[in-house]
N, C-alpha and C positions, 0 to 999 in steps of 0.2 A: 577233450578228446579221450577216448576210451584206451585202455590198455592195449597194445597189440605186439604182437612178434612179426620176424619178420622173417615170411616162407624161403621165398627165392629172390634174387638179385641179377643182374648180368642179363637181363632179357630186353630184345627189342622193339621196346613200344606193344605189351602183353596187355592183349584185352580179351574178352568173351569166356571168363573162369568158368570151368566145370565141374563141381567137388563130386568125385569118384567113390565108389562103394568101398573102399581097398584104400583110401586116405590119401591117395595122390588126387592131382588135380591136373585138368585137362588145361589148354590155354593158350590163344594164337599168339603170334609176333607178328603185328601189322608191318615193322620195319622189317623183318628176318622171315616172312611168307612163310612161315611154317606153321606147323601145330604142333605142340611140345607139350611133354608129358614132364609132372613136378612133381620129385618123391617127397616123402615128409619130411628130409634129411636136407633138402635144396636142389639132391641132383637133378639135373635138367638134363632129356631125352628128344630127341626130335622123332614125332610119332609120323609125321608128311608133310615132305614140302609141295608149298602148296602155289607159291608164285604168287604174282598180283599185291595185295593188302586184306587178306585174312582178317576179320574185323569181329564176327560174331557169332556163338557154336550155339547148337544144342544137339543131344541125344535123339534118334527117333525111336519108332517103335521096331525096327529093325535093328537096334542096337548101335545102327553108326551113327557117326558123328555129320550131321549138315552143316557146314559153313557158308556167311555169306562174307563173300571177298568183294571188296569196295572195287578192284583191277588198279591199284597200286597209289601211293602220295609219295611224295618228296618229303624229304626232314633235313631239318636243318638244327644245329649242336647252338646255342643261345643260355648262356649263364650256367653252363654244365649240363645241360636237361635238353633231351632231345625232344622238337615239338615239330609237329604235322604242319604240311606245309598244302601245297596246291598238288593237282593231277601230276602225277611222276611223267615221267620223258615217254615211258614205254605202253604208258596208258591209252587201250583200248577199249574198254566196259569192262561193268561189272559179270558176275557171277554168283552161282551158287554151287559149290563141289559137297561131296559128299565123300566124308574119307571111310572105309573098313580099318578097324582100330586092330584086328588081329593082324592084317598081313602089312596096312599102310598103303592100299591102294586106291590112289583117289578118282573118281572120273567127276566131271562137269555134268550137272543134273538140270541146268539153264541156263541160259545169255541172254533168253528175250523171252516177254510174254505179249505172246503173239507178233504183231509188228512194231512193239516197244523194247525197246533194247535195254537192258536191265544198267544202270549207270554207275553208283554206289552202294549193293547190299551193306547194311549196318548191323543189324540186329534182328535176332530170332527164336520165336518159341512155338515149341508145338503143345495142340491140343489134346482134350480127348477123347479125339474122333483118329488122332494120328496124322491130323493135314497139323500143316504148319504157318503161320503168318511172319511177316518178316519188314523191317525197314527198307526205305533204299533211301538216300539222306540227297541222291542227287550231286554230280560230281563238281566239284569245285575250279574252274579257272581261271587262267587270269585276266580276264573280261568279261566272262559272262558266269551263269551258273546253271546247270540241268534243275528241274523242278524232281521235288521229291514225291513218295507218299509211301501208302503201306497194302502188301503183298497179299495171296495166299496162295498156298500151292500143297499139293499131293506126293509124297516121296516116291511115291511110283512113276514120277512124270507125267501121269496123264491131266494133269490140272495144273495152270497156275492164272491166278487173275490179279487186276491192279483193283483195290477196293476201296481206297482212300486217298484222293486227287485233289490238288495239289499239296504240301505240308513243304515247307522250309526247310530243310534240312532234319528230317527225320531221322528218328536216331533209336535208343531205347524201344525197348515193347513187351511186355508183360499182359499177365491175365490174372481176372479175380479170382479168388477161390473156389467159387459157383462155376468158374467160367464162363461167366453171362456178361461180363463187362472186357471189353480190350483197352490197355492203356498204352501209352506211345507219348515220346518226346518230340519237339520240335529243336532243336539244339540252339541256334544262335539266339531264337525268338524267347528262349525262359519258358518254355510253356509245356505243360500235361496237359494230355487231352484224352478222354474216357468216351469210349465207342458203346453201344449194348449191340451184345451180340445177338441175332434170333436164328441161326443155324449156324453148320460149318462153313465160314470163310463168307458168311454174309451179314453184314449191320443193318441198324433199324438205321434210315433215309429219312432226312430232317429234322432231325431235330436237332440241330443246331438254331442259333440267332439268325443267320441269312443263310439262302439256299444252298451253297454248296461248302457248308460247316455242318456235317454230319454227328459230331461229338459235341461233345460237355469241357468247355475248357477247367479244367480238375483245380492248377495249379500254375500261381506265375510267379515269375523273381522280382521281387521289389528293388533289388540290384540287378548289376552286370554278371552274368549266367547265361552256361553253356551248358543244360540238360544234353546228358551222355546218358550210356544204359541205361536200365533199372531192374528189382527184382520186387518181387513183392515176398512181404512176409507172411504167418500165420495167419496173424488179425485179417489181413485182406488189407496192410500199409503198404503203400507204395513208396522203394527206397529208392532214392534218383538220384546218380552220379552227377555232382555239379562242379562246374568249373569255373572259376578259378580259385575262389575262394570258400564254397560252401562244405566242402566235402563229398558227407552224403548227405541230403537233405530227403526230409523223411514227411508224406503226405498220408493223412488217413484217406477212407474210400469217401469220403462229402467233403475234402479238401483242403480238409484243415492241417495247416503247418502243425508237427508236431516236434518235430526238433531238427537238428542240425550236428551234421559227427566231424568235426574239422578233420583233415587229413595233412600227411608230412609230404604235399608234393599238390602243385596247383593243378596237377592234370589227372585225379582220380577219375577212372574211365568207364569202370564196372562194379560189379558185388554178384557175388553167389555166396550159398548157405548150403553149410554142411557141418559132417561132423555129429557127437551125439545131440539128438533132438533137433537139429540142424540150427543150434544155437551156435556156431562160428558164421561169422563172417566174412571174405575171404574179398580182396578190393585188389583194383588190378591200380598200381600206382605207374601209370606209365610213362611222363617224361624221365621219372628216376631209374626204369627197366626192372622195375621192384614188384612181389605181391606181398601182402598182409593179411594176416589174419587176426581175429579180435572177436573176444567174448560179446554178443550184440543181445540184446534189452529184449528181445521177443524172440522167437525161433521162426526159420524163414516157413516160406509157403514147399511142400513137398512136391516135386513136381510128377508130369505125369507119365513118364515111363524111367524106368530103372536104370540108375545109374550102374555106368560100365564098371566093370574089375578087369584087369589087364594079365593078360596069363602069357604075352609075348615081349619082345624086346624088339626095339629099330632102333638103328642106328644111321 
């Protein structure tokens, strides 16, 4: 395992990190419905509460922050370490909010596309065209389970479509460096799977092995693995949150395993990159309520609109 520090502590169930222009870091509490801002020091700020299970950020081209909130899990305390459980009590669907990071005001930017009711948003990145694509992993209960797949949608509201039908529990999603390839996890199943893009918010159709397997299965786990986010680096490697045991487990762009970063906590959830050269690290360790940072072997992929600096305070 690589050397690391350790940012902040005390947070409930932090995933979807954002490394900030100004050296804080942005970062939900699926358990704690908020968005919370992390100084370099540890202090933790709540930037919006946000309600539901908060699960996945990025910046748009408008400066705010898009979250996709799962609409809430249960957790349950198991050997000190808090772990996700089934659809909470209060759970009605998912969402996607949209918070302004100056004043903290969040409004709801969808529930549904079209007559599909959005179930568990997970994970989210925008392009650069400024649409965005996004997870829904599909809401978990105790008998049955909604089917997942993966999004796209316009921060203006006037777009959103479902583009990738059905996927397991979808999770993770990143883009290549060209931005001509989309990547995406499957979570329970061990599995990347690599889309080519040919416009905004639309992939090339069949190519897959059977007709409605539209990607390139990238990567699978030879063990038991729970592909959670990912980020891509420089190279155009694909770094994928695995659980329970793998840490980060790191994929080139033709699939090949190229290593493995064990971590102090069997539920590493996330990664983002920042810092000089965006050579940090930044892993959201969340049954322990913990972030990390850690000098990482490549420097990440830069993404494609500007990361915020924070010139306000919420409380």
């Amino acid at each position: 395992m690589l050397d690391f520090i350790e940012v902040a502590q005390g947070l409930r169930f932090p995933e979807g990190p954002i490394a900030c222009a100004d050296g804080t870091l942005l970062v939900v509490e699926i358990q704690g419905g908020s968005l919370t801002r992390i100084y370099p020091d540890g202090r933790k700020e709540v930037v919006a509460e946000l309600g539901g299970g908060p699960n996945g950020a990025a910046i748009g081209p408008d400066g705010r922050c898009y979250v996709c909130n799962n609409g809430g899990l249960g957790f349950r305390q198991i050997k000190g370490c808090t772990m996700p459980m089934l659809a909470s009590e209060s759970y009605s669907g998912g969402w996607i909010d949209v918070v302004d990071l100056e004043s903290g005001e969040v409004n709801v930017l969808f529930r549904n596309c079209g007559d599909i009711g959005l179930s568990a948003p997970n994970d989210i990145v925008f392009d650069q065209y400024g649409g965005f694509w996004f997870t829904d992993s599909g809401k978990m209960h105790r008998n049955h389970r909604d089917r997942g797949g993966i999004f796209y949608a316009l921060p203006d509201g006037s777009l959103i479509k479902r583009v990738v039908f059905p996927l397991e529990g979808a999770n993770g999603i990143g883009l290549s460096p060209d931005g001509r390839i989309l990547y995406a996890t499957e979570a329970h199943a061990g599995r990347l799977w690599a889309y080519e893009i040919v416009g905004p918010g639309e992939i090339r159709r069949g190519n897959g092995p059977i007709p409605w397997e539209h990607g390139d299965l990238l990567g699978i786990s030879d063990t038991y693995s729970i592909y959670d986010s990912l980020a891509v680096d420089h190279d155009g490697n694909i770094c994928v949150a695995d659980i329970p045991l793998g840490g980060i487990t790191v994929f080139s762009p033709d699939g090949r395993l190229i290593e493995k970063h064990p971590m102090p906590d069997v539920f590493p959830t996330n990664i983002c990159f920042g810092g000089d050269g965006l050579q940090t690290a930044y892993i959201t360790l969340s049954s322990t309520g913990r972030i990390i940072a850690m000098p990482w072997p490549r420097g990440g992929l830069s993404l494609h609109w500007l990361l915020p600096t924070f010139t306000t305070s919420h409380t």
